[in-house]
N, C-alpha and C positions, 0 to 999 in steps of 0.2 A: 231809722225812718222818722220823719217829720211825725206821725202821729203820735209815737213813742215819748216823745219830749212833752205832750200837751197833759197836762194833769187834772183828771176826771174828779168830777165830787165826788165821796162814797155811795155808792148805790145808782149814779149817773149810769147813763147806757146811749151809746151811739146810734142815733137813728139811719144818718147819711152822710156820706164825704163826698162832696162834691168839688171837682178842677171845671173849668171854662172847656166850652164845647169845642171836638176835635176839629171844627174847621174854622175856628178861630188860631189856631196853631198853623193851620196845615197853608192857610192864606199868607200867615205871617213869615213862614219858612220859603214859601213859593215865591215871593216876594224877595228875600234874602238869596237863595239861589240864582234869580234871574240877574240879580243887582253884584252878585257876585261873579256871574259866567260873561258880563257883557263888555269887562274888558276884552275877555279872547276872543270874542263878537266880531268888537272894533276889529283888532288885530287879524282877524280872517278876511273881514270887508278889505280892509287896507292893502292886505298883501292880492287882492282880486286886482287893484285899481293897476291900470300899465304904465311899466317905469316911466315910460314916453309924458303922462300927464301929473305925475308929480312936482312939488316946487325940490328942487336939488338943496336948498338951506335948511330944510328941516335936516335935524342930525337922528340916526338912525343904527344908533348903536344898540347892540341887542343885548348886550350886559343892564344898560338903563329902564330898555323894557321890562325885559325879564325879571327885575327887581320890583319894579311900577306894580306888574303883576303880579307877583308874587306879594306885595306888601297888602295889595285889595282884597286876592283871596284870602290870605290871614284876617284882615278887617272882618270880611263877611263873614269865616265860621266862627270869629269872635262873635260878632251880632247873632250868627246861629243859636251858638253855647245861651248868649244871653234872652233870645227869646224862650228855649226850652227851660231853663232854669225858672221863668217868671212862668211857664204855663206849670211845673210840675211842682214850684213850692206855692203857688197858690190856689188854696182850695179853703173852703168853708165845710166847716164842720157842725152839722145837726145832731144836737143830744137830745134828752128828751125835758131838758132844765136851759140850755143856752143855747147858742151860736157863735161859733170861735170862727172868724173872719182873721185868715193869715194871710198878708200882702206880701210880696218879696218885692220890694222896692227897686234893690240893685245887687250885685251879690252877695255882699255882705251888712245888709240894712233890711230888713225885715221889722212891718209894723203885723200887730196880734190885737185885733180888737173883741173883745167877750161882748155880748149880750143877752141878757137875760128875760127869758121868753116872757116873764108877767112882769117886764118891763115894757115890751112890745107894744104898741100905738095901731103902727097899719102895716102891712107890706102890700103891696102892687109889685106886679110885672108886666112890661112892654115888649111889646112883640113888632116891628116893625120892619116893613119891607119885605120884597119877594123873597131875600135867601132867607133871611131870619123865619119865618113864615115857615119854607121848605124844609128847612132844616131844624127846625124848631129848638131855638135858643132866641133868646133876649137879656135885656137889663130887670133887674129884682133890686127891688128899693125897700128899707122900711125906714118907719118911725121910730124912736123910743123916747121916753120918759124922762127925758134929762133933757140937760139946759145948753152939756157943752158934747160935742158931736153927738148930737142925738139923730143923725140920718145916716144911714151908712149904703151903698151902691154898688153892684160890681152889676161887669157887661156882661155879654160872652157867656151865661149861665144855661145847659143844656135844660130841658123841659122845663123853664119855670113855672110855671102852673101846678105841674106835679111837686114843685117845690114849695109854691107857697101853700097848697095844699098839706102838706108832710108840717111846716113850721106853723100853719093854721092849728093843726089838730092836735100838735105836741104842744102849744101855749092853751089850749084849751084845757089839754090834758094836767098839765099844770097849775092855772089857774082853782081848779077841781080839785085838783090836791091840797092845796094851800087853803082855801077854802072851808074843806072838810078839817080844817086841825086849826081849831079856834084856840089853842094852849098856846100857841108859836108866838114868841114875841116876834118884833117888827125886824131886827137885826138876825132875828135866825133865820125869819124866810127870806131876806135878801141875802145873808149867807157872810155876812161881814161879821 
């Protein structure tokens, strides 16, 4: 499993894992399904229409079809494969020290971005629109303290509120800690 590979600090402890909300998936499949059935679609319409009004020069070889078809529905549960693959290797990982943000780009290209909570600036989350609203997922943004990707975004984030809440009080938590241990030099508590 994906989480197995991510390597915890000593005494680090996982708060939340979170993947993108189930109907951001289930949109993207229902989409891929319709866009994959609607060659046989055509192909039922076509055979409704009566020989009588067809043009006779279209060739209508049924080995040509049947291949046509066959080659689409291959496409499509390729783009299936490839949308479940992007919903279930990306998720974000809340500890009670960072935030390991795993993208799966493409299948085999995966970006891993760390953040470190009292590195943290701001996070917001947006809520827009009637489904996002009803189903309560949005986009979750934050800031950080650096110069070069210091913004990081993902959509599709089930409860964010409840999230930024959880990353609100675990940088809190943190900051508190670091804090209280005036010994630490500068390179221990960022951990380099």
């Amino acid at each position: 499993m994906l989480l197995d590979k991510l390597s915890l600090e000593p005494g680090e402890a996982i708060l939340k894992v979170v993947r993108k909300h189930w109907l951001v998936i289930t949109l993207e499949l229902a989409g891929i399904v319709f866009a994959g059935l609607l060659p046989l679609l055509l192909l039922a319409a076509w055979l409704q229409i009566p020989a009588s009004l067809l043009i006779t020069n279209v060739p209508t070889d049924g080995s040509l079809i049947t291949f046509g078809i066959a080659t689409w529905l291959l496409l499509s549960t390729f783009s299936g494969f490839m949308v479940w693959t992007h919903y279930y290797l990306d998720l974000w990982v809340i500890t009670d020290r960072r935030i390991i943000s795993v993208e799966q780009v493409h299948f085999f290209n995966r970006n891993v971005a760390i953040f470190r909570l009292e590195r943290l600036q701001d996070i917001e989350f947006k809520i827009s629109g009637l489904v996002q609203t009803f189903f309560n997922f949005g986009t979750l943004s934050a800031q950080t303290a650096g110069h070069t990707e210091a913004n990081f975004k993902s959509t599709g984030m089930p409860n964010p509120d409840q999230l930024q809440n959880i990353i609100q009080s675990a940088m809190d938590a943190r900051l508190t800690t670091l804090n209280n241990r005036p010994h630490l030099s500068t390179t221990e508590i960022i951990g380099e």
